[in-house]
C-alpha atoms as one frame of an Amber mdcrd trajectory, in Angstrom:
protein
  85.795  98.851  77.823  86.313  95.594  75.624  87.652  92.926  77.329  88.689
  89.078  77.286  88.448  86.957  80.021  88.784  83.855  78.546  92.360  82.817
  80.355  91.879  84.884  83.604  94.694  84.886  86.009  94.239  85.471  89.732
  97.406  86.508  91.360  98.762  84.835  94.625 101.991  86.319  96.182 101.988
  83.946  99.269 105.869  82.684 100.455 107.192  84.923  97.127 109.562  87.786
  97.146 108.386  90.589  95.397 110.619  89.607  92.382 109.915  86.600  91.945
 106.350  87.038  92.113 106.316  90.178  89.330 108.766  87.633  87.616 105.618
  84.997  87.480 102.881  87.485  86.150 105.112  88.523  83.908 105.596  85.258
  82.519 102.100  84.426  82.847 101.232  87.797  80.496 104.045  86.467  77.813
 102.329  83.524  78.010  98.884  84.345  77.335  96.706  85.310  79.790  94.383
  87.723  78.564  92.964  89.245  81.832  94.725  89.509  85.227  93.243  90.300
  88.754  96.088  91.387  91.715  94.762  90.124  94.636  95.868  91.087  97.652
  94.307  89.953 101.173  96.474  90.819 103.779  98.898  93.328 102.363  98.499
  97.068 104.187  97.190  99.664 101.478 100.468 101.249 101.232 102.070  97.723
 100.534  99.190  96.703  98.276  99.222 100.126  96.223 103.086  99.939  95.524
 102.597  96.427  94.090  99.561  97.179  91.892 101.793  99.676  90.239 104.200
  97.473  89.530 101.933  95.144  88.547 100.433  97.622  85.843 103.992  98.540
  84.516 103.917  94.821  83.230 100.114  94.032  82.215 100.535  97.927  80.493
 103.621  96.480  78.397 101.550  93.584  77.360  98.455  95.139  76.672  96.503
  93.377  79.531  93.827  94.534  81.672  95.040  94.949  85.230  91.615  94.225
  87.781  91.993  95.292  91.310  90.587  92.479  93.607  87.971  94.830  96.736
  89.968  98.115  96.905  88.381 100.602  94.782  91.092 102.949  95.989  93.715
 100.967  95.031  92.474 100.326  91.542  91.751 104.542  91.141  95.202 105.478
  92.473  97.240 102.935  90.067  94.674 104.010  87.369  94.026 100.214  87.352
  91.602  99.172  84.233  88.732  97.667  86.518  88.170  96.102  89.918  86.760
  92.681  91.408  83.900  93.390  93.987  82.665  90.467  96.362  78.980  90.256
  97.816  80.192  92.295 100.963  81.961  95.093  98.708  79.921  98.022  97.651
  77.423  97.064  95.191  78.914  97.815  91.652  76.590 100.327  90.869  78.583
 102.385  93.737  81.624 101.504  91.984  80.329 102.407  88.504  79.980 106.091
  90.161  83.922 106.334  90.660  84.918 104.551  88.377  83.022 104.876  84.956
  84.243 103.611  81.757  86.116 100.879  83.975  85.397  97.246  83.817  83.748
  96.040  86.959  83.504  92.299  87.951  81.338  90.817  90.601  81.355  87.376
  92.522  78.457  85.550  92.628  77.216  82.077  94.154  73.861  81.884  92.977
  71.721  83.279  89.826  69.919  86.028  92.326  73.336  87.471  92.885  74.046
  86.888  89.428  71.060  88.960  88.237  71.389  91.548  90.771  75.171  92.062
  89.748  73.792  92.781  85.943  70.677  95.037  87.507  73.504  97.004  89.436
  75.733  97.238  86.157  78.821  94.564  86.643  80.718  93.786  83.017  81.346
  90.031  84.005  80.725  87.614  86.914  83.193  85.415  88.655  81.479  82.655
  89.664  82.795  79.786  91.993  83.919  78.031  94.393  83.522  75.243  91.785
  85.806  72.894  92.610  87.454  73.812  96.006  90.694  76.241  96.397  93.571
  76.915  98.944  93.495  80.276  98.356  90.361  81.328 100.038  89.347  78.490
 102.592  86.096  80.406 103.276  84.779  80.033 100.114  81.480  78.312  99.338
  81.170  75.432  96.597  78.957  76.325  93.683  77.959  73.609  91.315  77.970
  73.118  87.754  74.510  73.570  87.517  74.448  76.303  88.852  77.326  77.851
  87.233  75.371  76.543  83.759  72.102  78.263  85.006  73.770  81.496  85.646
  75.458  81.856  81.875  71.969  80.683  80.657  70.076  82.973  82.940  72.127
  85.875  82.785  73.644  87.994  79.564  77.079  88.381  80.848  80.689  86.868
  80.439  81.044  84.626  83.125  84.050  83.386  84.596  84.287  80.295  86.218
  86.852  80.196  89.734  87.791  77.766  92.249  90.465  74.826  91.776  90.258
  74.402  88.357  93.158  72.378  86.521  93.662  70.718  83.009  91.847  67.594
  83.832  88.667  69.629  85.350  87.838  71.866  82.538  85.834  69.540  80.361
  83.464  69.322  83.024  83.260  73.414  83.094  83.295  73.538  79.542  79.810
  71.808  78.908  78.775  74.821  80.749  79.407  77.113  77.716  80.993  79.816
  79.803  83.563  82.996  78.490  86.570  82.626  80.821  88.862  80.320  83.462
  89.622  82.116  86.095  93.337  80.225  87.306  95.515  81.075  90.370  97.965
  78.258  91.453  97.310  76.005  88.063  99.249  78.605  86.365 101.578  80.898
  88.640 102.691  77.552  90.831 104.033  76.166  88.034 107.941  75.572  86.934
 106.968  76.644  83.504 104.326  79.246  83.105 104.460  80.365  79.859 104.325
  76.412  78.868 101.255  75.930  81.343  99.438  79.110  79.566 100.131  77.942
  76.057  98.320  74.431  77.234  95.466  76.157  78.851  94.801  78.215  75.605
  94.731  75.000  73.953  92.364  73.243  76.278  90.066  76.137  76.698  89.951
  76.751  72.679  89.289  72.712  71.306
């Protein structure tokens, strides 16, 4: 399944009402964001399914790819166009087995991971912490070298995650990578569809 990944977005529904977070991706999608990944950590599968659907009314009406973040099932029963797997999910080619012709993204820290994601069958790689986020305290920094070594090193897009902002990229950019994977720089913003419109801009000159 062709895909772009260049302006990722990462949800975060934290302190919103359902509206007003739908409102947000919805701006986000008007806005630009060519790829977006519902992620939902402490919602109850009932609670998490009934949002993803939602979810996919609006990435559907934009023409967006809708990535489930862990829950295969999730991503099957909202016939979700991929899922996100981290290094304690099943290994992708598990998830290639139920869900073929999907796309099927894999964190990695480190260019063994990396290269055992591409060996298993992933379509991209989301690759960070790279500069420190609030949205998963647990996560482990990766550098830029690293994160160059892994696009050189391995022949998939790679998406770069973790605190990035408009006065980070340039460092991220010399890395030569395919996509920006953005939670809070985007969807905690007063203007979203204004914040997108300057991300395209950074990430494309």
């Amino acid at each position: 399944m062709n895909f772009d990944c260049s302006l990722y977005l990462v949800t975060d529904s934290t302190g919103l009402e359902e509206k007003e977070f739908l409102r947000r991706v919805e701006e986000a999608c008007v806005g630009g964001v060519t790829l977006v990944q519902l992620r939902e950590k402490e919602r109850s599968g009932r609670e998490y399914l009934n949002l993803a659907m939602k979810v996919k009314e609006i990435t559907d009406k934009y023409n967006i790819p809708l990535i489930i973040d862990d829950r295969i099932d999730i991503a099957m029963l909202c016939d979700a166009d991929g899922v996100h797997l981290g290094q304690s999910d099943i290994p992708a080619k598990e998830a290639r087995k139920l869900m073929p012709g999907k796309i099927i993204g894999v964190s990695c820290r480190t260019v063994e991971e990396a290269e055992r994601a591409k060996a298993d069958g992933a379509d991209y790689l989301g690759v960070g912490d790279i500069f420190g986020t609030k949205t998963k305290l647990d996560a482990k920094r990766v550098s830029l070298d690293t994160l160059k070594e892994i696009k050189e090193k391995v022949n998939l897009p790679v998406a770069a995650i973790g605190g990035l902002n408009l006065d980070n990229i340039d460092y991220v950019k010399k890395c030569n990578i395919d996509g920006y994977a953005v939670i809070s720089a985007i969807l905690a913003k007063e203007n979203i569809k204004k914040e997108c419109g300057s991300w395209i801009i950074k990430i494309n000159n």
